[in-house]
VEXNUMI-871042 format. One record per residue: z, x, y of N, C-alpha, C, O in turn; residue in three letters. Coordinates in steps of 0.1 Angstrom, whole numbers, padded with zeros to 4 digits, always signed. Layout:
<atoms>
ZXYZXYZXYZXYAla ...
</atoms>
This chain:
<atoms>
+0260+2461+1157+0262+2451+1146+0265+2437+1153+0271+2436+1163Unk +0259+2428+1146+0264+2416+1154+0276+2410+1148+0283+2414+1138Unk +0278+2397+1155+0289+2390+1150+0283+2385+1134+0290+2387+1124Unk +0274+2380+1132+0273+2372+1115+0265+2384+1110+0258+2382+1101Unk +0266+2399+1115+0268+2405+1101+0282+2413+1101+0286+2420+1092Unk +0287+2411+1110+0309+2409+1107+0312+2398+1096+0323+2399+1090Unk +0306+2389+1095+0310+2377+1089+0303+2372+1077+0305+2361+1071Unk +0293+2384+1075+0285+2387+1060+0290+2396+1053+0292+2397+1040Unk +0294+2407+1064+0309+2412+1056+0316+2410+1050+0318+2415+1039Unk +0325+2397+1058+0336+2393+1052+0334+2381+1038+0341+2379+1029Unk +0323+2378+1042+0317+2366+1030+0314+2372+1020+0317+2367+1009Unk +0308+2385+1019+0301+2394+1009+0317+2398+0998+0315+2397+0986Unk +0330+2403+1004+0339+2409+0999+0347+2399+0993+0350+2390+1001Unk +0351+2397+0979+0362+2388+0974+0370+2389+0977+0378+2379+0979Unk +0373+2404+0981+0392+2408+0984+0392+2412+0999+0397+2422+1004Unk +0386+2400+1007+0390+2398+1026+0389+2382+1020+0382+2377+1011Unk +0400+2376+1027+0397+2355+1031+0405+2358+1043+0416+2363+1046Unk +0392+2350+1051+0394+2349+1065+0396+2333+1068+0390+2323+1063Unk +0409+2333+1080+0415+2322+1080+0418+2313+1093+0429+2315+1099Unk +0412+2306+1097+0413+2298+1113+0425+2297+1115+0425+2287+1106Unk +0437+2297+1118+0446+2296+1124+0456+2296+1134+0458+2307+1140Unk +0463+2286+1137+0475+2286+1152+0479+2299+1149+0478+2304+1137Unk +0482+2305+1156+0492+2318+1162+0494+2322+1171+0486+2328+1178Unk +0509+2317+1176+0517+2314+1188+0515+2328+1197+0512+2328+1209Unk +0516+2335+1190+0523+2349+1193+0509+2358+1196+0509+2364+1207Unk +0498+2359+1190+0486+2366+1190+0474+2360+1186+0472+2351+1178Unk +0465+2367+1192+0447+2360+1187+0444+2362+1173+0435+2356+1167Unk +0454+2371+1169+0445+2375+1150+0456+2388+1144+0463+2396+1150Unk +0455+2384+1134+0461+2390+1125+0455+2399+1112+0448+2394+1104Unk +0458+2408+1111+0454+2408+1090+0466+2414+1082+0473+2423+1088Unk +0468+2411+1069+0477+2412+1062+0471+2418+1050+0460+2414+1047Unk +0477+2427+1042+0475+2430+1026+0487+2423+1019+0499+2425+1022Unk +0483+2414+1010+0487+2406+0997+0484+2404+0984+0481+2393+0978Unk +0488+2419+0977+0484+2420+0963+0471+2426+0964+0469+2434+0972Unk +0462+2422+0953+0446+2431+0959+0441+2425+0972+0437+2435+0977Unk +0438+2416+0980+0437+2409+0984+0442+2409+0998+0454+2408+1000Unk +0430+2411+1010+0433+2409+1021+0429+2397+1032+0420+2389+1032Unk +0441+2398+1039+0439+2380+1046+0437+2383+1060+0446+2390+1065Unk +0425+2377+1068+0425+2378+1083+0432+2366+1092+0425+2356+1087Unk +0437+2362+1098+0442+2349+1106+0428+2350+1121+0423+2361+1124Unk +0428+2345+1123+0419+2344+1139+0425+2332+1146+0426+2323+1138Unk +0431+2329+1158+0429+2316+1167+0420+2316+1171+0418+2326+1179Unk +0410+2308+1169+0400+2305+1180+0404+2302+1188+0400+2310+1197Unk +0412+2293+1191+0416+2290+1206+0416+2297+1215+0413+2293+1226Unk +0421+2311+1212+0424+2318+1223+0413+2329+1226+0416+2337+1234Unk +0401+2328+1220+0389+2339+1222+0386+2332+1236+0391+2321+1240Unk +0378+2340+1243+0369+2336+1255+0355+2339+1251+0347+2340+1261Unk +0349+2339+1240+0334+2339+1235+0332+2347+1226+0339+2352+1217Unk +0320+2350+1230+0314+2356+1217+0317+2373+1216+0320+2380+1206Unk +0316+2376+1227+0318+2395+1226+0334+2393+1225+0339+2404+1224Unk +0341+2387+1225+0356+2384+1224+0359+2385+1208+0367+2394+1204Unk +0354+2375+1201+0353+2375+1191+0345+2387+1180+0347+2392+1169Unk +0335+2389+1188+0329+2403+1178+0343+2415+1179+0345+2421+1169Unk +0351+2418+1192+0357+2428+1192+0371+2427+1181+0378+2436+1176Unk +0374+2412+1177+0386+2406+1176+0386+2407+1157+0395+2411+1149Unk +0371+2401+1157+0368+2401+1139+0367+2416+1135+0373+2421+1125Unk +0357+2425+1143+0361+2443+1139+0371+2444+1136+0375+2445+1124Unk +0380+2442+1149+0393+2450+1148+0400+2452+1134+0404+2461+1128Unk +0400+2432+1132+0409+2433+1119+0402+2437+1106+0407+2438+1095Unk +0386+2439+1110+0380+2437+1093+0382+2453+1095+0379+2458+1084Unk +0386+2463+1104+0387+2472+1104+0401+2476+1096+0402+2486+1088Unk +0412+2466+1100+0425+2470+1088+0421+2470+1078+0424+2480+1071Unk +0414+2457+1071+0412+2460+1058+0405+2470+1055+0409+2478+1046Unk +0395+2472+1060+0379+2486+1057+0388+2496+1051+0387+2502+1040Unk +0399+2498+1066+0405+2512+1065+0419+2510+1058+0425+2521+1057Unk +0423+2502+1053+0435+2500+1050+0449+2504+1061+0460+2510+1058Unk +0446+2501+1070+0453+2507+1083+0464+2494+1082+0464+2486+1091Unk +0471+2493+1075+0482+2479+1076+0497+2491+1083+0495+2502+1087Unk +0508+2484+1083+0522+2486+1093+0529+2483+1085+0524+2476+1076Unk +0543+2488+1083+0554+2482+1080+0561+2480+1093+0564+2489+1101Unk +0564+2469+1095+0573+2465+1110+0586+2474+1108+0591+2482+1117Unk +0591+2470+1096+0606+2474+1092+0607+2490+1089+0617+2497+1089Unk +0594+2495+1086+0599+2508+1087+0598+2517+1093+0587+2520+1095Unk +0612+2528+1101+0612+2537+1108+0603+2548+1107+0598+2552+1118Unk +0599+2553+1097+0588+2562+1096+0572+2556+1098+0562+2564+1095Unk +0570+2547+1103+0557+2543+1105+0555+2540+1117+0561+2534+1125Unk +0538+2547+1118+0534+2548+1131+0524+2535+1135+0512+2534+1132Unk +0530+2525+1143+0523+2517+1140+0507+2518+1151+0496+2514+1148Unk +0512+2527+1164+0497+2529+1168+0488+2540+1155+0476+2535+1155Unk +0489+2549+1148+0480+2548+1142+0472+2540+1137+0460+2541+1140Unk +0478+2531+1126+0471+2524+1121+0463+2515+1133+0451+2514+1132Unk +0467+2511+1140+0459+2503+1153+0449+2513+1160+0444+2510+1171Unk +0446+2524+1154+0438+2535+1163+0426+2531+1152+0416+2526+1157Unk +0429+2534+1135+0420+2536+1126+0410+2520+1133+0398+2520+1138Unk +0420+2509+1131+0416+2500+1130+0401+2495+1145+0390+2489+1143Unk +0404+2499+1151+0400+2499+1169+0385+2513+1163+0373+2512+1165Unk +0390+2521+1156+0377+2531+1156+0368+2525+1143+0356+2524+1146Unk +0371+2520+1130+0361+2507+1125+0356+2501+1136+0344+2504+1137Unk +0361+2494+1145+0353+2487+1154+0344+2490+1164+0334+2483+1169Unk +0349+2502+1168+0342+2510+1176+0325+2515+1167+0313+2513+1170Unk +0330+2521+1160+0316+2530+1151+0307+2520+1144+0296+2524+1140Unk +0311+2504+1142+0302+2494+1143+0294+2490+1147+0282+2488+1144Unk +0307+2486+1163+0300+2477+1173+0295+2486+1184+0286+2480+1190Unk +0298+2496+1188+0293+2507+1192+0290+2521+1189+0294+2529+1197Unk +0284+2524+1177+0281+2533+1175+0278+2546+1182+0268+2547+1190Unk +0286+2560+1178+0285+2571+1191+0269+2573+1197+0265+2575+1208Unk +0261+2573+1185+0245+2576+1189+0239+2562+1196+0232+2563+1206Unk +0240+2554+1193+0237+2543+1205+0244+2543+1216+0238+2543+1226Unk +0254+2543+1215+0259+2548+1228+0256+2558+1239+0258+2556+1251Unk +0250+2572+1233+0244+2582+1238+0233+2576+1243+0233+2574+1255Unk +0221+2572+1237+0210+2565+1241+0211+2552+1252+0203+2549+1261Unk +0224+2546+1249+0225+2537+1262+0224+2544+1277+0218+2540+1287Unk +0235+2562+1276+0238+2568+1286+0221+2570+1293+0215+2565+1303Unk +0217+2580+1282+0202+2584+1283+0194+2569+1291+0190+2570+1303Unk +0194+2562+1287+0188+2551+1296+0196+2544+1307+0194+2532+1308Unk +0204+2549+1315+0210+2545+1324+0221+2537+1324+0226+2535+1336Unk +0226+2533+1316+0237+2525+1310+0248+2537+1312+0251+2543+1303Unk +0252+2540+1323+0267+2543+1323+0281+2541+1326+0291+2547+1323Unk +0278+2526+1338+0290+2517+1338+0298+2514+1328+0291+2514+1318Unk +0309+2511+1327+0315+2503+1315+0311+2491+1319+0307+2486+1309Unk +0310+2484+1329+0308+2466+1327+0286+2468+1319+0281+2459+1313Unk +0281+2479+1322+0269+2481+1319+0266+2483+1303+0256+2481+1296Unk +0276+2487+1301+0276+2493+1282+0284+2481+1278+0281+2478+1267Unk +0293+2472+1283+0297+2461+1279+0288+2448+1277+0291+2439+1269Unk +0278+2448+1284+0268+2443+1287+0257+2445+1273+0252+2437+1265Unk +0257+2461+1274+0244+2461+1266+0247+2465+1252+0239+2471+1244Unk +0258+2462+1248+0267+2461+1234+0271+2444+1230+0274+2440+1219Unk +0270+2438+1240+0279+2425+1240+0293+2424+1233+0298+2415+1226Unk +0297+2434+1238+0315+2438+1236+0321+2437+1253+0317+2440+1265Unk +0334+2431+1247+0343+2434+1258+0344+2448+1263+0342+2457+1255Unk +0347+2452+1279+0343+2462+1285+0362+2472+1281+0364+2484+1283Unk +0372+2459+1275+0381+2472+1265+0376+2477+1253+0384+2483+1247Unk +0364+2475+1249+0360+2479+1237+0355+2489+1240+0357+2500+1235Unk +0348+2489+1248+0335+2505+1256+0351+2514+1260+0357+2522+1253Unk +0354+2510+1267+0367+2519+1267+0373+2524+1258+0377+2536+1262Unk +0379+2521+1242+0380+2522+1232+0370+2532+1229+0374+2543+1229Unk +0358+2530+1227+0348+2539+1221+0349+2553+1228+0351+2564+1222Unk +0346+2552+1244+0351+2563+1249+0359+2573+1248+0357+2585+1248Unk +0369+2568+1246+0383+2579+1246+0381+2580+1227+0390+2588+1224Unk +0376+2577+1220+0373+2577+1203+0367+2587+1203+0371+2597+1199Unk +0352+2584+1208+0344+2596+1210+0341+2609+1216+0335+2619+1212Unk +0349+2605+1229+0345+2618+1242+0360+2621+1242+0361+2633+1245Unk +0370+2616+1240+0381+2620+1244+0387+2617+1261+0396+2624+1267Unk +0380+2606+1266+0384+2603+1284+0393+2591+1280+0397+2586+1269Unk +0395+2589+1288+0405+2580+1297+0396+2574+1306+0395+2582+1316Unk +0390+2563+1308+0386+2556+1313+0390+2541+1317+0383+2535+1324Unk 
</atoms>
């Protein structure tokens, strides 16, 4: 998937508004507010384009999946929801069967499948341990 059909996504949905914003603390955010979900991004702090394809998944993946946190609450797991969210982005931007076909053709570096995804090479990693179950 590329980046502007992440962002045909988000244009296509009434209830995602995605939002350029300072944030001191982190690259991106998403929040649920009423029906209605909000993404924050700093540009500032991406390093390009596979930066930002992994960064806009991630979160369009909270909303997809509804994977939001309660900070304040003890019973919540907040790596799950950051797992769901990370596997939307994965099964997107790297799809398990493209990925296989990458192997099949020689693609089995991670900086090589980072390459031939135009994802950051923690995203091939992410897909990895999603799919096969390694630790890479």
């Amino acid at each position: 998937m590329t980046l502007g059909a992440l962002y045909d996504i988000i244009d296509n949905r009434e209830d995602i508004e995605l939002l350029a914003y300072s944030l001191p603390k982190t690259k991106s955010l998403s929040l649920p507010m009423g029906d209605k979900f909000f993404i924050g991004i700093d540009y500032s702090k991406l390093s390009g384009i596979a930066s930002e394809k992994e960064i806009v998944a991630h979160e369009l993946g909270h909303c997809m999946k509804g994977a939001f946190y309660n900070r304040h609450s003890k019973h919540d797991i907040i790596s799950r929801h950051e797992y769901r969210a990370d596997k939307w982005a994965c099964e997107n931007l790297i799809p398990q069967e493209e990925m296989e076909e990458a192997f099949r053709q020689g693609y089995v570096e991670i900086w090589q499948l980072a390459e031939y995804f135009d994802v950051p090479e923690s995203l091939v990693r992410k897909a990895v341990y999603i799919y096969f179950g390694k630790i890479v």
